[in-house]
C-alpha positions as CSV (number, residue, x, y, z in Angstrom):
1,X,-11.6,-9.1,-2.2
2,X,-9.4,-5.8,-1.9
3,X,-10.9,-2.5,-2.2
4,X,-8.5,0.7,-2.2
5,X,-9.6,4.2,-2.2
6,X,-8.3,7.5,-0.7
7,X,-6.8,8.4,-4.2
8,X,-7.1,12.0,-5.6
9,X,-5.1,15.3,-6.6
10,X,-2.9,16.6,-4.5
11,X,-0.2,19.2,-4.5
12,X,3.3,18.9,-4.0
13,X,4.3,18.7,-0.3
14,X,0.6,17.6,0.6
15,X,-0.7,14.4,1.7
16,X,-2.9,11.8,1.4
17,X,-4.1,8.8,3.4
18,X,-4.9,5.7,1.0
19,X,-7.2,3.0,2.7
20,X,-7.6,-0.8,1.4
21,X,-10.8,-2.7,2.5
22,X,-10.5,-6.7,2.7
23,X,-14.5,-8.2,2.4
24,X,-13.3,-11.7,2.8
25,X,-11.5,-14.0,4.5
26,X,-9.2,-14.0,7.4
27,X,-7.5,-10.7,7.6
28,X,-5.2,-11.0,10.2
29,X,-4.1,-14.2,7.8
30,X,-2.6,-12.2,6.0
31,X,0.4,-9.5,5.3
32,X,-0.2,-6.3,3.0
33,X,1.7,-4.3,0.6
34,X,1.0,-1.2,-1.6
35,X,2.6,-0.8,-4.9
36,X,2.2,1.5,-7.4
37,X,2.5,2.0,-11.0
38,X,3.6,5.2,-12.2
39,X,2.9,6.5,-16.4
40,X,4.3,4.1,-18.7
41,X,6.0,2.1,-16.3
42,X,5.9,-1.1,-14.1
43,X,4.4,-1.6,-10.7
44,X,6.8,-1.5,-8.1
45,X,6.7,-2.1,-4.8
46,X,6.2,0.5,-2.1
47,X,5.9,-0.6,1.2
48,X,4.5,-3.6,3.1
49,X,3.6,-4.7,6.5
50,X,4.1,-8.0,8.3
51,X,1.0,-9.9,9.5
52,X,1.8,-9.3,13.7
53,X,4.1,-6.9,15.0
54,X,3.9,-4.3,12.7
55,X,6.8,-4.5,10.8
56,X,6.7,-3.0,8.1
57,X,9.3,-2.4,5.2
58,X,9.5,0.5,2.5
59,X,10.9,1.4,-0.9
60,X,13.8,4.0,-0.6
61,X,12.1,6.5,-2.8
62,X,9.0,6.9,0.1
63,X,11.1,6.4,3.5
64,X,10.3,9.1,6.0
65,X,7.5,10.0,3.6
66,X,4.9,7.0,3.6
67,X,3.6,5.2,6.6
68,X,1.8,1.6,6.0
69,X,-0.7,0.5,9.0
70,X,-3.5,-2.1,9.5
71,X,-6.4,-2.4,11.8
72,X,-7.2,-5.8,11.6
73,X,-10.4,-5.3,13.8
74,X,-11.7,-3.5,10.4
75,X,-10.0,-6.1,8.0
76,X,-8.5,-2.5,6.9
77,X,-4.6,-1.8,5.5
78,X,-3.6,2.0,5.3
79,X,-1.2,3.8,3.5
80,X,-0.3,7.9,5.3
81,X,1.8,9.6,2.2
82,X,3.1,12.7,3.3
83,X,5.5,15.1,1.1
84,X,4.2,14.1,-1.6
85,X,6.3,14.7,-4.8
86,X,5.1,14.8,-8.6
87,X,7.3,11.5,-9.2
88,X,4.8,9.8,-6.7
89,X,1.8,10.1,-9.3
90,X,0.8,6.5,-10.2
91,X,-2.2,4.1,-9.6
92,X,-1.7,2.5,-6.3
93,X,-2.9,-0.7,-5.5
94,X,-2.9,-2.8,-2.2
95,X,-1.9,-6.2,-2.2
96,X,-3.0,-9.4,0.6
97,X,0.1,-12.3,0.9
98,X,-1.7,-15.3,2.6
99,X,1.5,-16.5,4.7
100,X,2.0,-18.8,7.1
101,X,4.7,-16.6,8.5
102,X,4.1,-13.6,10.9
103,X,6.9,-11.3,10.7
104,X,7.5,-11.4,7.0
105,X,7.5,-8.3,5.1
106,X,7.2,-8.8,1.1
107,X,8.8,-6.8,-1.7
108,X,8.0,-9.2,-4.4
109,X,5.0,-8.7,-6.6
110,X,4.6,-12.2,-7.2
111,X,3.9,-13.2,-3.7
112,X,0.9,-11.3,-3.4
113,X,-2.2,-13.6,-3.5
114,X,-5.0,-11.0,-3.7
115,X,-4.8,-7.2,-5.5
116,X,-7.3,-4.6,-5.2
117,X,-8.6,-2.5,-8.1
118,X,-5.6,0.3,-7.6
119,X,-6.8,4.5,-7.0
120,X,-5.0,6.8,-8.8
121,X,-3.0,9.5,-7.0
122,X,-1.8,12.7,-9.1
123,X,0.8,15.2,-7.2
124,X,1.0,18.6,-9.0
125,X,4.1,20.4,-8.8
């Protein structure tokens, strides 16, 4: 079970530091992503982070901007959005991929095996 939070109102040009809590399972099984779903639109993917090594992979809308980390000693994914712009508003959600591979990075919503609850993040211009 995924639990995001860190959400709020922010400004334009502020930041924020989303935070997703896994209660179960094998953490370290598995590689995370964030995506978002903006107003009247779909989710799309915004970054995502391999299960070792760290590598990590982003849209183009949130490179230099967003930074996705995980501390797998607190079964605990992390999203650092900086510069935030009003086109970042949307509910964000973190997302587990149970792979079997340990450098993979995932873009595709339909790989995701677990989702969190999403926590909405507003930017004011």
């Amino acid at each position: 079970q995924l639990q995001a939070s860190g959400g709020g109102l922010v400004q334009a040009g502020g930041s924020l530091r989303l935070s997703c809590a896994a209660s179960e399972g094998t953490f370290s099984s598995y590689a995370m992503g964030w995506f978002r779903q903006p107003p009247g639109k779909e989710r799309e993917f915004v970054a995502a982070i391999s299960r070792i090594g760290g590598r990590a992979n982003y849209a183009d809308s949130v490179k230099g901007r967003f930074t996705i980390s995980r501390d797998d000693a607190k079964n605990a994914a992390y999203l650092q959005m900086n510069s935030l712009k009003p086109e970042d508003t949307a509910v964000y959600y973190c997302a587990a991929d149970r792979t079997n591979m340990y450098f993979v990075t995932e873009e595709r919503i339909g790989a995701y095996d677990y989702w969190g609850q999403g926590t909405q993040v507003t930017v004011s211009s």
